[in-house]
C-alpha positions as CSV (number, residue, x, y, z in Angstrom):
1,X,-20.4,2.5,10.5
2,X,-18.5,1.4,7.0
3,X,-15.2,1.9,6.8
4,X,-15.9,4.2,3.2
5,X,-18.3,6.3,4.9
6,X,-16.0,7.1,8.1
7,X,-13.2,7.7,6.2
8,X,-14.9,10.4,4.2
9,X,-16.4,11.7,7.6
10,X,-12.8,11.8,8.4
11,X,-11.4,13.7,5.4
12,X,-14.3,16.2,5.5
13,X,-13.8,17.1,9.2
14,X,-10.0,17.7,8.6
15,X,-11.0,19.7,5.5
16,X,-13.6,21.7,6.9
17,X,-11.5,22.6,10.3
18,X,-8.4,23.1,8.3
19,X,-9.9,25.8,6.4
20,X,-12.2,27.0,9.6
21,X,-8.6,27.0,11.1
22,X,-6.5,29.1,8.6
23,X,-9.5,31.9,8.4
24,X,-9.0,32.1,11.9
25,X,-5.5,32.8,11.7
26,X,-5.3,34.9,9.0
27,X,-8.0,37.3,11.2
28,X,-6.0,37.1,13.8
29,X,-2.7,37.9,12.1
30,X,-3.5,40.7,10.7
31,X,-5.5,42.7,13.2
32,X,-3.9,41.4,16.2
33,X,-0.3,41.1,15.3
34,X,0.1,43.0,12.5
35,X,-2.4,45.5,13.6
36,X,-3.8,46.4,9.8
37,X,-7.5,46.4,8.7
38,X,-8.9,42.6,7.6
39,X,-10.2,42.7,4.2
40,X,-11.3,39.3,2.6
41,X,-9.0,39.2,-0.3
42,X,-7.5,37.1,-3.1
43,X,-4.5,36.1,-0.7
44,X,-7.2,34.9,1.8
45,X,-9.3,32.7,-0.5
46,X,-6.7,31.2,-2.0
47,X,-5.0,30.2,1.3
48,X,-8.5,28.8,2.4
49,X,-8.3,26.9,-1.3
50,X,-4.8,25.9,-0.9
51,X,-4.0,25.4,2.6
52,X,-6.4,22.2,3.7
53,X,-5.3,20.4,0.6
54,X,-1.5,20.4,2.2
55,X,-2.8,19.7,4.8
56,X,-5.3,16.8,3.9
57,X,-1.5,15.3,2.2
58,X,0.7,15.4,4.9
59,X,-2.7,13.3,6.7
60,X,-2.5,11.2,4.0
61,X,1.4,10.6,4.4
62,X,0.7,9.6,7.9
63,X,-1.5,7.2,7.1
64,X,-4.3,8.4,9.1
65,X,-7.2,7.2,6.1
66,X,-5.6,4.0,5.6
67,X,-8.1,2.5,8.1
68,X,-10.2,5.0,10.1
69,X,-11.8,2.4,12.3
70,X,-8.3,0.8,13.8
71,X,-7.6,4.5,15.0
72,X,-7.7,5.1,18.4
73,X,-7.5,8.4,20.8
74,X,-4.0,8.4,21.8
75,X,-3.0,7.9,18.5
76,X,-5.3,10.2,16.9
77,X,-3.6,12.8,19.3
78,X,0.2,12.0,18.3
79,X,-0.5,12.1,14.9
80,X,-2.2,15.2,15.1
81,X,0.3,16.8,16.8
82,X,3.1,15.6,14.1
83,X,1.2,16.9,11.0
84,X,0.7,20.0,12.7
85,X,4.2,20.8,13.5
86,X,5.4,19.6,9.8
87,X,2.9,21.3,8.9
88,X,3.3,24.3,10.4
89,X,6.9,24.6,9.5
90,X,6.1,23.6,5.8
91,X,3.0,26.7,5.7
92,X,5.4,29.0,7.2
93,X,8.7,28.6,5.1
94,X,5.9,28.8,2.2
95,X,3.6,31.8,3.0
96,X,4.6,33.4,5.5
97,X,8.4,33.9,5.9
98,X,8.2,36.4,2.9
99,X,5.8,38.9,5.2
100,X,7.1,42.5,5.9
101,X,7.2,42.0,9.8
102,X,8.5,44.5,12.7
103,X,10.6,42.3,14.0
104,X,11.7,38.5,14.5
105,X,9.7,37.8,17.3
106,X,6.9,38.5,15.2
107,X,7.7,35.1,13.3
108,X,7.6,33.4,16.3
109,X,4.4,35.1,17.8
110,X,2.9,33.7,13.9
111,X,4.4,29.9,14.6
112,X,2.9,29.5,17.7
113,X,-0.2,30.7,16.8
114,X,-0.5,29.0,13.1
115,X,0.4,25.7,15.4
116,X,-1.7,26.2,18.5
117,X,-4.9,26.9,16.2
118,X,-5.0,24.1,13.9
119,X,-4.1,21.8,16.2
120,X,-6.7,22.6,18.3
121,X,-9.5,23.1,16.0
122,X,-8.6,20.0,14.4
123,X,-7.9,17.8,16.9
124,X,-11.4,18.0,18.7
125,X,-13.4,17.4,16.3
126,X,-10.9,14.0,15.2
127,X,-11.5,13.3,18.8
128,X,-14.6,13.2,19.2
129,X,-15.2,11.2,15.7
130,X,-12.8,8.9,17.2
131,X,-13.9,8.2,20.3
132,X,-17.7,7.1,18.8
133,X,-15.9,5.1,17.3
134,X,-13.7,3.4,20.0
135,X,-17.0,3.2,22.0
136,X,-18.7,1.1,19.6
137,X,-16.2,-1.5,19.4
138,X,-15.9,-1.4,23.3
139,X,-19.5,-1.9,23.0
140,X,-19.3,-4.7,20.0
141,X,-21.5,-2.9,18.1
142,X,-18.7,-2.4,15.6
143,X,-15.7,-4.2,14.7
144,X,-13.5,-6.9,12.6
145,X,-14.7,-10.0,11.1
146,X,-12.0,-12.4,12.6
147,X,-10.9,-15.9,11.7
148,X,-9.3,-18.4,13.9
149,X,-6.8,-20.6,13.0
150,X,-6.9,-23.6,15.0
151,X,-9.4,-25.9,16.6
152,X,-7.9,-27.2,19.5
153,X,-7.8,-26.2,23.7
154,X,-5.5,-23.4,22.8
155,X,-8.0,-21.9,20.5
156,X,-10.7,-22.2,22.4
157,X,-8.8,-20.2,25.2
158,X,-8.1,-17.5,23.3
159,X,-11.5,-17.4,22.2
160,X,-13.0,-17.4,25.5
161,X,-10.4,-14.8,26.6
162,X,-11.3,-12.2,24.0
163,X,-15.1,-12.5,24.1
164,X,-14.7,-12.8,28.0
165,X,-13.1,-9.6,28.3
166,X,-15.1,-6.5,29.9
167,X,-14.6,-4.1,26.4
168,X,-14.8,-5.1,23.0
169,X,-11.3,-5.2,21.3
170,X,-12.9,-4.9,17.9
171,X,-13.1,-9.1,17.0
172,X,-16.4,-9.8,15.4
173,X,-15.9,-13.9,15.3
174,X,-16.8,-15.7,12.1
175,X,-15.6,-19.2,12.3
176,X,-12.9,-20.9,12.3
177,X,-10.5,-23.1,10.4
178,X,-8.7,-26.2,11.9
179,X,-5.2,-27.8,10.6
180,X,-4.9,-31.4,11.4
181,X,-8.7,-32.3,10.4
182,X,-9.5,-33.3,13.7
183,X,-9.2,-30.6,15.8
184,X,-12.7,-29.2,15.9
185,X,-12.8,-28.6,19.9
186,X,-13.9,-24.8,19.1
187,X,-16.7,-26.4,17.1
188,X,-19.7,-25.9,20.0
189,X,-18.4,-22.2,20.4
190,X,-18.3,-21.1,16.7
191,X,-18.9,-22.1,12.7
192,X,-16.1,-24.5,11.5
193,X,-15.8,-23.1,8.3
194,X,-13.3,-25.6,6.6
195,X,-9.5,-26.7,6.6
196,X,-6.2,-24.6,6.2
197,X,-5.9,-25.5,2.7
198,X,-8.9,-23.5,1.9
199,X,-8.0,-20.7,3.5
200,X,-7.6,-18.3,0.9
201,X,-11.4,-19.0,-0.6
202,X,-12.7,-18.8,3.2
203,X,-10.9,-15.3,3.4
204,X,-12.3,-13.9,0.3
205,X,-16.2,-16.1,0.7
206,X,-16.4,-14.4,4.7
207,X,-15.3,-11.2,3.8
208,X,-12.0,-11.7,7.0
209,X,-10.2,-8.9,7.8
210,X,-8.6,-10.2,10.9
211,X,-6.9,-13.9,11.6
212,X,-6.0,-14.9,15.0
213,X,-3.6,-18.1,14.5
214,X,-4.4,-20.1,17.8
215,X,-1.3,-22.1,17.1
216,X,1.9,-22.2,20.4
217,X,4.7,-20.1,18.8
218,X,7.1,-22.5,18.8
219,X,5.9,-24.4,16.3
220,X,7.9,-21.5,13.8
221,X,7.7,-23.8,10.4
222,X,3.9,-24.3,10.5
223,X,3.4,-20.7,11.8
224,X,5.8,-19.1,9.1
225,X,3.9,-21.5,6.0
226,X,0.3,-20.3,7.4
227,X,1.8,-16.7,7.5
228,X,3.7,-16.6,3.9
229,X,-0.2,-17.8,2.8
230,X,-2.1,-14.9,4.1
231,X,0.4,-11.9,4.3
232,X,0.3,-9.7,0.7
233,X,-3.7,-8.9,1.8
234,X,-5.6,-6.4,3.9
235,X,-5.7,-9.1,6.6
236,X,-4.2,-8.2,10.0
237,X,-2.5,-11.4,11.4
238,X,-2.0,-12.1,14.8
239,X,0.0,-15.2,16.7
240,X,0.4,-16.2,20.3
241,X,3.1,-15.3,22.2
242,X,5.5,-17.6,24.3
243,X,7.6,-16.2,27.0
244,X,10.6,-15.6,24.9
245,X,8.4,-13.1,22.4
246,X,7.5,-11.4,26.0
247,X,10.8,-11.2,27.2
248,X,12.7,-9.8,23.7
249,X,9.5,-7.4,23.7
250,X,8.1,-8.4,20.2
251,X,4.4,-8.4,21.7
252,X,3.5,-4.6,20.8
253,X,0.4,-3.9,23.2
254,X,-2.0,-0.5,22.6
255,X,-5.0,-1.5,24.2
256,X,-4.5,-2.2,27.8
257,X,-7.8,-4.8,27.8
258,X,-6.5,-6.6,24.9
259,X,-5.7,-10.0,24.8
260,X,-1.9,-11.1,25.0
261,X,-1.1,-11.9,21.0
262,X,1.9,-10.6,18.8
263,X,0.6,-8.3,15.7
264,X,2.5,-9.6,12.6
265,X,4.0,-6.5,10.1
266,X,4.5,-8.4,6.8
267,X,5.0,-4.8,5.1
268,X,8.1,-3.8,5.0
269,X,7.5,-0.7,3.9
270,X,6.1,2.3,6.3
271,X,2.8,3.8,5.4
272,X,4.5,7.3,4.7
273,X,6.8,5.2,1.8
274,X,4.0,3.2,0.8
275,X,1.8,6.4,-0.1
276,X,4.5,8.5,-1.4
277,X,5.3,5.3,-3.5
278,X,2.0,5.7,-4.8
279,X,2.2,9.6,-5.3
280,X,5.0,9.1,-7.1
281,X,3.7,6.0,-9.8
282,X,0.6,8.0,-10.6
283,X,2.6,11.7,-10.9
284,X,5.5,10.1,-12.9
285,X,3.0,8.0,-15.1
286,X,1.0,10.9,-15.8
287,X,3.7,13.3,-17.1
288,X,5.2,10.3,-18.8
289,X,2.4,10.0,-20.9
290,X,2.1,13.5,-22.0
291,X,5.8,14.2,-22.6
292,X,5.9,10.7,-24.1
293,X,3.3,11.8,-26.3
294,X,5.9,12.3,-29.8
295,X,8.0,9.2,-28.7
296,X,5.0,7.3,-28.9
297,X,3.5,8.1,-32.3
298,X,7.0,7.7,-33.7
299,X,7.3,3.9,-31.8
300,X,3.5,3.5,-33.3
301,X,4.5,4.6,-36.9
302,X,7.3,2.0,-36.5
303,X,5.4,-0.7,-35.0
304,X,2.6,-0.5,-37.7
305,X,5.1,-0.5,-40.7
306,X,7.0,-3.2,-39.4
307,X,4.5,-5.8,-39.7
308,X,1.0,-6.4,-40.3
309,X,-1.1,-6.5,-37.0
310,X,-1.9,-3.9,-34.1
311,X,-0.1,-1.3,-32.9
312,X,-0.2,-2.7,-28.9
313,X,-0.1,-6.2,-27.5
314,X,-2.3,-7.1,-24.6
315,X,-1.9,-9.7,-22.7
316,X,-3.1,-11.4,-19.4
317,X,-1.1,-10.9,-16.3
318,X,-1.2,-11.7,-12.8
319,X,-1.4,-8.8,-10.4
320,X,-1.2,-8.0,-6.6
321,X,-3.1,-10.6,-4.8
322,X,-3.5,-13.1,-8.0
323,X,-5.5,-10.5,-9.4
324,X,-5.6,-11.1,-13.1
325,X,-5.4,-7.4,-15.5
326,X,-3.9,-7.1,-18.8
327,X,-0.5,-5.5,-19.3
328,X,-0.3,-3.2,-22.5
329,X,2.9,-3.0,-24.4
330,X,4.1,-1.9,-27.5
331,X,3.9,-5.4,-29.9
332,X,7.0,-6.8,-30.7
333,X,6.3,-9.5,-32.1
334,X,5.0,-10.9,-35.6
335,X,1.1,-11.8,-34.9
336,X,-0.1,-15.3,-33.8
337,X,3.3,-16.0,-32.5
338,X,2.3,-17.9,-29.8
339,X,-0.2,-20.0,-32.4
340,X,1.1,-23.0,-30.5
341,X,1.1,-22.1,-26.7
342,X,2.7,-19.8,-24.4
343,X,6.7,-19.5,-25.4
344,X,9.0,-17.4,-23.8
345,X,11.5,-15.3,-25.8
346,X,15.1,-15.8,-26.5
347,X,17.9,-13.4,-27.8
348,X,17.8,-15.0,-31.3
349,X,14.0,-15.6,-31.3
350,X,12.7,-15.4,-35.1
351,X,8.9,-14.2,-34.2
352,X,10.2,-10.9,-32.9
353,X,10.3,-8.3,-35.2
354,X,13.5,-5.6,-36.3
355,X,12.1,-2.8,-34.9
356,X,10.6,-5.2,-31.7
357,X,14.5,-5.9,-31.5
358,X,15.5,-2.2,-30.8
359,X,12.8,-1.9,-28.5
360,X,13.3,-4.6,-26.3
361,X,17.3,-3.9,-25.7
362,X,15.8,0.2,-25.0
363,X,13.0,-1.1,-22.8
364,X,10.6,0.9,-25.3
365,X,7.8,-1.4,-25.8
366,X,7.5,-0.8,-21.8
367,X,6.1,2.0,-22.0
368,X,2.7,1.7,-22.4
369,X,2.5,0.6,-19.4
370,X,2.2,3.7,-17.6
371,X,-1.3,3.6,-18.1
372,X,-1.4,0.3,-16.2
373,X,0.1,2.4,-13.1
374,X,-2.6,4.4,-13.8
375,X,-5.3,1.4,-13.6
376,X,-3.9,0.7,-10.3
377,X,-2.7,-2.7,-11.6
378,X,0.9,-2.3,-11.8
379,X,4.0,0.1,-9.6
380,X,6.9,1.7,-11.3
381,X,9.2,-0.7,-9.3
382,X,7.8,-4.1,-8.5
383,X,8.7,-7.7,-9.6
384,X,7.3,-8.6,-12.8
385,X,4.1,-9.5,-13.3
386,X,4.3,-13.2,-15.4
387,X,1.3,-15.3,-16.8
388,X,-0.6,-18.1,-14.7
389,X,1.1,-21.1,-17.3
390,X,4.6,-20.4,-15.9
391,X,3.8,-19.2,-12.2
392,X,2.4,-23.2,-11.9
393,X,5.9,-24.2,-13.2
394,X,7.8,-21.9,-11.1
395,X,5.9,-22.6,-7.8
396,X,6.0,-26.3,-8.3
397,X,9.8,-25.8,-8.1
398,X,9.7,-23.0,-5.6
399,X,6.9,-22.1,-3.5
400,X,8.2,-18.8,-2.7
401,X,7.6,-17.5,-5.9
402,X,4.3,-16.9,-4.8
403,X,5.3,-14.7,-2.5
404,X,5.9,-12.4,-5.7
405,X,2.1,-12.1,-6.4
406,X,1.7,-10.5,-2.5
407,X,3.0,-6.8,-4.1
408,X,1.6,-4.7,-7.2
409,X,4.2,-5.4,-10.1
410,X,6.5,-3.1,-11.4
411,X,7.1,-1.6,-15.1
412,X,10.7,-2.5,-14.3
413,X,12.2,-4.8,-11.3
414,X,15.9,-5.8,-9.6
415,X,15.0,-9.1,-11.7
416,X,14.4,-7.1,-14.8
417,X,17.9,-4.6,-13.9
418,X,20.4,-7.9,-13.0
419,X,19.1,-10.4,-15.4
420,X,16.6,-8.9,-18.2
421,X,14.1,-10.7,-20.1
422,X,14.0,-14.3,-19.0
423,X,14.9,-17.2,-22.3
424,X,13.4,-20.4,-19.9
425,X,12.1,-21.1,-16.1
426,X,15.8,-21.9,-14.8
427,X,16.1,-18.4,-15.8
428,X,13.1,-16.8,-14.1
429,X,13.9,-18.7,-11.3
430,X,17.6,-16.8,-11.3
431,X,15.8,-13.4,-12.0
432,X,12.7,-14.4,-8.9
433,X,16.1,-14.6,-6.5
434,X,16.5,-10.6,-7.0
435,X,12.6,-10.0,-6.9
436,X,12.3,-11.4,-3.7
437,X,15.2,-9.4,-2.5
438,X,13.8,-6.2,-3.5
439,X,10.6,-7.7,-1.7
440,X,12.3,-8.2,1.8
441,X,14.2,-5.1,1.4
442,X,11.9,-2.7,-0.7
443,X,12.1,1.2,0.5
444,X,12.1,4.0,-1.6
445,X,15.4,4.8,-1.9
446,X,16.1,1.3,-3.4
447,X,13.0,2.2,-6.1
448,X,15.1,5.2,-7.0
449,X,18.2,3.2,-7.7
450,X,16.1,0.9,-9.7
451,X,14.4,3.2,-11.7
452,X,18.1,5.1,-12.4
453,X,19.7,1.5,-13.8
454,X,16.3,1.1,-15.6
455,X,17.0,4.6,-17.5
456,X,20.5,4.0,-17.8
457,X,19.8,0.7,-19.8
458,X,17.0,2.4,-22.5
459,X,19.5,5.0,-23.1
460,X,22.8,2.3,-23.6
461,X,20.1,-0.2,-25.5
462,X,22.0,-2.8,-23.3
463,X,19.0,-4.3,-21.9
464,X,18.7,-7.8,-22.3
């Protein structure tokens, strides 16, 4: 079964059983506990409107439809029972506790119940979805298309260890990939696909969504450069344990069949931040751009009279992932100023116009840019995003840059806060040492802090 498919099995079940589970309650409520005659009223349909969506986002929060098929039953129970005690508490603080009641044990009698209901008429049908599919991949009828890393006698023994076990643990083998160019051992057991240095194309050509790197642990510096490679992507990554990684209890183990490897978290952020975070760019982008409305006929009057050309400047970009899009700001800049090649700006820079002037100090010509949060192409917060012609000068001085292109950029950035707009590469390399902090560190609190130096600076105009 596809992964779009189960997912919207997924959502459907929770929506149907959410609102299956409310119309229960409300029955019950009101001719059991409150002892009045049910009548199917406004207040009912629009808590059998209302109450699945809530519920459908504090699922969302969780994570629980990030990847449907790496669910499984003992997980699918403890996040059940989480959402449905936020839940419950969030439903009852915002329906219920204004209800003429007899008494206060009343509101407890309606907790229990609101809780004990959905969670039981949601949980078994999640359960049962859930366990078809754990069955399948116990079966190998289902699972990930896995790479390994690694051609020699270790690989091969973590091959035959997986595919040896009794049930399935969800690795669907493509191939693999060697390092040295001679370690090809593996090749009589699976497709040698190519060498680590095309990696990347192999990923994206084989469709990988899971990478086993067959490599001792020990050897950190070749492990840690194959990691900082792959990490940024929808790849899970997994590594071999020594005994130290046992012993400090870094190997995290949830299927008691599975083989002995160490699951590598790259993400700093949890899924909760990482979909509020998301929430929160396409809410505050949409409002932007409706109260922003007057601001931005005035900065297109402006822009138009100030020189002959277009209102907006597009230009390409590189995205999450070395995705290329085109980032939309307000022009700046006289037209055909870059009739020679790509030159970045300086404070004194002749091609940008009076008006463009003002609006780079304010961080005005930004704003368009909400609609790429929109587009899904760029975060409010994020490093960002430069063209291809200096991320080859920058990376040739400092790989890590790279790194950079593993996140969605951001409208504004730590970089963009401590350092502004960049004159020359010695520069961006100062203002990449602050991205990559915010990329080792990022959380949402840390956005907000961001985002509150960002407004401070367009209403000072010292931005630089």
């Amino acid at each position: 079964m596809k992964s779009p498919l189960l997912t919207f099995i997924l959502v459907f079940i929770d929506w149907l059983f959410a609102s299956i589970a409310w119309a229960s309650f409300y029955y019950y409520r009101k001719t059991v506990i409150e002892e009045v005659d049910f009548a199917v009223n406004e207040a009912f349909y629009l808590g059998v409107l209302l109450i699945p969506i809530l519920w459908l986002f504090i699922y969302l929060l969780q994570g629980t439809y990030q990847d449907v098929r790496r669910l499984y039953r003992s997980k699918i129970i403890s996040l059940s029972f989480v959402a449905s005690v936020i839940g419950t508490f969030c439903i009852f603080f915002l329906f219920l506790l204004d209800d003429e009641i007899s008494g206060y044990q009343q509101y407890y009698s309606v907790l229990i119940l609101l809780f004990t209901i959905h969670f039981i008429a949601t949980l078994v049908p999640r359960f049962i979805l859930i366990s078809i599919v754990v069955r399948r991949i116990h079966k190998r009828n289902s699972g990930f298309k896995t790479l390994i890393i690694g051609g020699s006698q270790k690989a091969i023994d973590i091959f035959n260890e997986i595919t040896e076990l009794p049930k399935g643990t969800g690795n669907l083998f493509v191939g693999f990939i060697n390092i040295n160019g001679v370690d090809k051992q593996l090749e009589s057991k699976l497709p040698y696909l190519g060498h680590i240095d095309d990696v990347e194309n192999i990923l994206r050509d084989h469709q990988i969504e899971e990478v086993i790197i067959a490599l001792e642990s020990i050897e950190h510096d070749r492990i840690k450069t194959i990691i900082s490679r792959l990490e940024g992507g929808d790849v899970k990554i997994k590594i071999l344990p020594d005994m130290y990684d046992i012993l400090s209890g870094s190997v995290e183990m949830t299927n008691i069949f599975g083989a002995l490897l160490i699951n590598v978290n790259t993400e700093v952020m949890s899924v909760w931040q990482r979909t509020l975070k998301r929430v929160i760019d396409i809410s505050v982008s949409l409002v932007s751009l409706v109260l922003l409305t007057p601001v931005f006929i005035v900065l297109a009057i402006l822009v138009k009279t100030s020189s002959p050309g277009p209102i907006f400047y597009l230009q390409e970009r590189i995205g999450k992932n070395g995705k290329i899009f085109k980032i939309i700001k307000f022009r700046t800049m006289y037209v055909n100023s870059e009739k020679n090649g790509p030159q970045l700006s300086s404070s004194s820079d002749p091609r940008i116009t009076k008006i463009g002037r003002v609006m780079r100090k304010t961080r005005l010509d930004e704003f368009p840019q909400f609609v790429n949060v929109l587009l899904g192409d760029m975060s409010l917060v994020g490093p960002r995003p430069e063209r291809q012609f200096y991320i080859d000068q920058i990376a040739a001085i400092e790989p890590q840059f790279l790194e950079l292109t593993k996140v969605r950029p951001g409208i504004t950035s730590w970089g963009q806060v401590k350092y502004g707009y960049a004159e020359n590469v010695e520069q961006m390399l100062d203002r990449m040492k602050f991205d990559l902090l915010y990329l080792k560190n990022r959380t949402l609190s840390l956005d907000f802090k961001i985002m509150l130096f960002t407004i401070s600076i367009i209403f000072k105009g010292t931005g630089k």
